[in-house]
N, C-alpha and C positions, 0 to 999 in steps of 0.2 A: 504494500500500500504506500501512496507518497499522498504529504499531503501539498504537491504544488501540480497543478498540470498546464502543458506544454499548448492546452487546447482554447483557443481565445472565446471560440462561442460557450465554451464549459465554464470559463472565469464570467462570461457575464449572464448564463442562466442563474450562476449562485449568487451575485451581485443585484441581482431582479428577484429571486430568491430572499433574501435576509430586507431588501426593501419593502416586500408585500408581506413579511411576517412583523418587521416594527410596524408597518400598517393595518396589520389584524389586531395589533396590541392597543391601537389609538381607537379605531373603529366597531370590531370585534363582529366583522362580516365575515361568515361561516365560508363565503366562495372565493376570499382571497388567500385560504388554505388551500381549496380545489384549486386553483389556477397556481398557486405555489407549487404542491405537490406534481402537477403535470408538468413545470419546464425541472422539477429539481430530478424527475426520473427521465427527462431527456437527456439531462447533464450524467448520471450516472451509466446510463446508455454510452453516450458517447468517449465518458472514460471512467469505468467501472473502478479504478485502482484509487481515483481522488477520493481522499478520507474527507476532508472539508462536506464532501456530497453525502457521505455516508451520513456525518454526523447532522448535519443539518435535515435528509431524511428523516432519522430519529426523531429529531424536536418536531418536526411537520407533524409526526406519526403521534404522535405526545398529544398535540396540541390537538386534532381530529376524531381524542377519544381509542386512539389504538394504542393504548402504552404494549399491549403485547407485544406488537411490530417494533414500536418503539427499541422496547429491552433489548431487540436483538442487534440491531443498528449498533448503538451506542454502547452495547457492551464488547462489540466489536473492535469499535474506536480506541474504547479505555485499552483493550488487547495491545493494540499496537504502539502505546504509552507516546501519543505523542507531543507538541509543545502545549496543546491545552488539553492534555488530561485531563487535568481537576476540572473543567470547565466541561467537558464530556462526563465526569464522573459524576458533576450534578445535575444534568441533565437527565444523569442515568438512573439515580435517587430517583428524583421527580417522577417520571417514568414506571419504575417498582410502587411507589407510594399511589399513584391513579390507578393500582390493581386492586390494593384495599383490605383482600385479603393478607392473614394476621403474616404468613411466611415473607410476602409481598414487604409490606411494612419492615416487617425485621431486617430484611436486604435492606432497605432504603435506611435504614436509621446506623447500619452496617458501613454503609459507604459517606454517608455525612458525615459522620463520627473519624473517618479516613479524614475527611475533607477540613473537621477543626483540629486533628492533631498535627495533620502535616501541610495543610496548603500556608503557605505565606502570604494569601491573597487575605487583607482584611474584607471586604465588601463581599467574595464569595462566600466569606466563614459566614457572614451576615444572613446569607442567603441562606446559607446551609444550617442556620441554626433557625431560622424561621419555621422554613421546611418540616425542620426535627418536632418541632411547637404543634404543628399541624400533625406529624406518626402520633405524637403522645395524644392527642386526641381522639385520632381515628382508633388507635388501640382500647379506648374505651369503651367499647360497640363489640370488641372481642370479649371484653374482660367484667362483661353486663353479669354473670353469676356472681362473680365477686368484687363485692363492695370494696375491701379493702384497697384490693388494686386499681378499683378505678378513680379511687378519690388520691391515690399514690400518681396515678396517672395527673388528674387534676391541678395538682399540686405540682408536678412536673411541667405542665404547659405555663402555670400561673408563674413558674419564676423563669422559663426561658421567656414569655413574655416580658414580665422587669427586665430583665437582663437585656434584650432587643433593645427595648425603649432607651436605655441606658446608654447601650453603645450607637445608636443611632445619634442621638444627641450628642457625642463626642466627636461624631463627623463634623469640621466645619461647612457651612454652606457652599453647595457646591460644589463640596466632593465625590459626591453619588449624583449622578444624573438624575434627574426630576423621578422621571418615569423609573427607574429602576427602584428610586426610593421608596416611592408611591407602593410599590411591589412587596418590596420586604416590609415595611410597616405594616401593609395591607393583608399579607401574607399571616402575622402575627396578629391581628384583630380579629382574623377568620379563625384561625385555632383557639383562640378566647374565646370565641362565638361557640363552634365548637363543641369544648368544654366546659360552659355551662350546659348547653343544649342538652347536651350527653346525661350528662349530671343531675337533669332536670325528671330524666327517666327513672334515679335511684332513689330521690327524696319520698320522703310519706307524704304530706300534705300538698293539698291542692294550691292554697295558697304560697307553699313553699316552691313550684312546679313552675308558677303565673311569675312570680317575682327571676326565678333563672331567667325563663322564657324570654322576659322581656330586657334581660339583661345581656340575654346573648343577640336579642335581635339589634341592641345599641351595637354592640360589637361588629356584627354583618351591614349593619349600613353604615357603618366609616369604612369599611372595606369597600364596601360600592362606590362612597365619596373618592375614597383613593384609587381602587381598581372598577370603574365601570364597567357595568354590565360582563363582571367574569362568570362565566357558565357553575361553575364551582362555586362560588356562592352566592349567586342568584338559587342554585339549587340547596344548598345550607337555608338562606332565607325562607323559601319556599315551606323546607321543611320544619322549622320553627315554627313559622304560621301555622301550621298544619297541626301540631303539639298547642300552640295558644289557642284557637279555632275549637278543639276537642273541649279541654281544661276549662276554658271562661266561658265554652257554651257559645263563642261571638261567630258569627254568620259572614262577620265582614274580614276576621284573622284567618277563616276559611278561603275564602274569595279573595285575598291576597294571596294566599297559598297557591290556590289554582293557577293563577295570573301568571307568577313566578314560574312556576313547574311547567307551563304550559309554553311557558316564552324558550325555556331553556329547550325544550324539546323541537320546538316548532324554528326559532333560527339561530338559540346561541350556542347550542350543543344537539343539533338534529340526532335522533334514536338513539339518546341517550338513556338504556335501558334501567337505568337506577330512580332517574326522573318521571319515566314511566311508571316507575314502582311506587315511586312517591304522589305522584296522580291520584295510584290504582288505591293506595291508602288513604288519600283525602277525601275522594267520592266516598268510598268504605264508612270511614267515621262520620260523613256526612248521610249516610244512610240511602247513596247514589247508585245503587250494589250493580244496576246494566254497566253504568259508565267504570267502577271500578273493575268490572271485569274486561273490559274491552282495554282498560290499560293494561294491565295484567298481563292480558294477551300480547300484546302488543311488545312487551318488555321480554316474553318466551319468545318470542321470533328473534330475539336479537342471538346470534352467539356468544354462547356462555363466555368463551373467552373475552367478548368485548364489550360485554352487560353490567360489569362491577356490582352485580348481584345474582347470591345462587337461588338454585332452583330450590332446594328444600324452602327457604326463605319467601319465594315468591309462589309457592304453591300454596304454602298454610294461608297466606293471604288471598289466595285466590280462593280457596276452600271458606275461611270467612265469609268472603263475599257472597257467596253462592249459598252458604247457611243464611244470610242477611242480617250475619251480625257488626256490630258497631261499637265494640269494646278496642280500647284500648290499653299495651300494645296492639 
């Protein structure tokens, strides 16, 4: 593999490449990945040995809901160790962590952890420790039998959170570009978000359930303030409403739910089978049991590999639905 090639039109499908992906980051139109991914697999056509193309496939793959695709791209890359390693090795996190599942996560918190012992780069470690904020969250949706660990978990997020805040503030202005900043703080609000949300599932009291909820929802919209319209957590938001809608009995924390879940599905993360599942459970608790099953459905057509939800998971809820019951979980 090299990563320079001799081929001018391959230097500038990736150059047209890396410009329609800062431009999906600004805009977050689901077809300037389609038209990215179509000149970055002419560039790799053209010269299959360019690592630059490998790696930049990966993120496409990332960014379009295939981290499967992804992982293999980019773990490819980190193979060949080359000058941005660390810089492909978080991509390659990222990547492990939008599987979801618990093995998934471990790899990714695997290789971050690589990323703050040994990279030199302050602003990737930044990165790489946001990320980490957002495993110890999602790890608590593994770790729903046991209380213990999931408020170990909580407590995990709550202080790489401080700790972000902290070291972001030590940047002077201007030494992180706008938009990447906007990312990593934004990054670390959504895993706050998160883990209360998470957390909101383990408490006894309703009112104790109502007061996380809308704690995490404060959380999910400074991330939207800072990351507009990211697919990730528009569908976080989504499903907070969906938990507050239940809890407070409110018609209209519902109806924001749907909005959310429905945008993500429809253009910010098209057959986004977890989304779907999040639909198929807000009809459900709304007592919508045609409409929740027709998500449901819809979320089974996806494959398994690129659904970020399993089947056991999304059958019991289909099975609810079709009992027409409305309990929650």
């Amino acid at each position: 593999m090299r990563i320079e090639t001799k081929n001018p039109k391959v230097n500038l499908l990736l150059r047209q490449v890396i410009k329609e992906v800062d431009c999906y980051k600004d805009r977050r139109d689901f077809t300037l990945l389609t038209e990215a991914m179509e000149k970055i697999e002419g560039a790799i056509h053209d010269d299959p040995e360019f690592l630059p193309a490998i790696f930049w496939r990966g993120i496409l793959n990332d960014l379009r809901g295939r981290a499967k695709d992804a992982i293999s791209d980019l773990a490819r890359v980190v193979e060949e160790q080359p000058p941005f390693g660390d810089d492909a090795r978080y991509h390659l996190a990222v990547a492990y962590y939008h599987r979801y599942n618990l093995p998934s996560l471990e790899k990714a918190a695997e290789l971050l952890n690589t990323i703050l012992t040994a990279s030199g780069d302050d602003v990737l470690s930044l990165r790489a420790r946001a990320v980490l904020a957002q495993i110890h969250a999602m790890c608590m949706v593994h770790a729903a039998s046991n209380l213990a660990e999931t408020q170990r978990l909580h407590r995990a997020v709550e202080n790489e959170f401080e700790l972000g805040q902290k070291l972001l503030a030590g940047f002077p202005e201007g030494a992180i570009e706008k938009r990447l900043r906007n990312e990593i703080e934004g990054n670390f609000h959504n895993a706050r978000g998160m883990s209360l949300m998470y957390s909101s599932d383990f408490v006894g009291s309703v009112e104790e359930r109502v007061t996380l909820l809308q704690d995490a929802l404060r959380q999910f919209t400074e991330t939207d303030r800072l990351i507009p319209r990211d697919w990730a957590n528009s569908c976080d938001r989504g499903s907070a409403y969906m938990r507050l809608g239940y809890w407070s009995k409110s018609a209209s924390d519902f109806a924001r739910a749907l909005d959310l879940l429905s945008t993500v599905v429809s253009t910010l993360r098209p057959y986004y089978g977890f989304a779907y599942y999040e639909l198929g459970r807000t009809h459900r608790l709304m007592g919508q049991f045609s409409k929740a099953i027709e998500s449901f459905d819809k979320a089974l057509a996806i494959p398994y590999e690129y659904r970020n939800v399993g089947d056991a998971r999304l059958k019991l809820e289909l099975e609810k639905a079709r009992m027409g019951l409305t309990s929650c979980p």
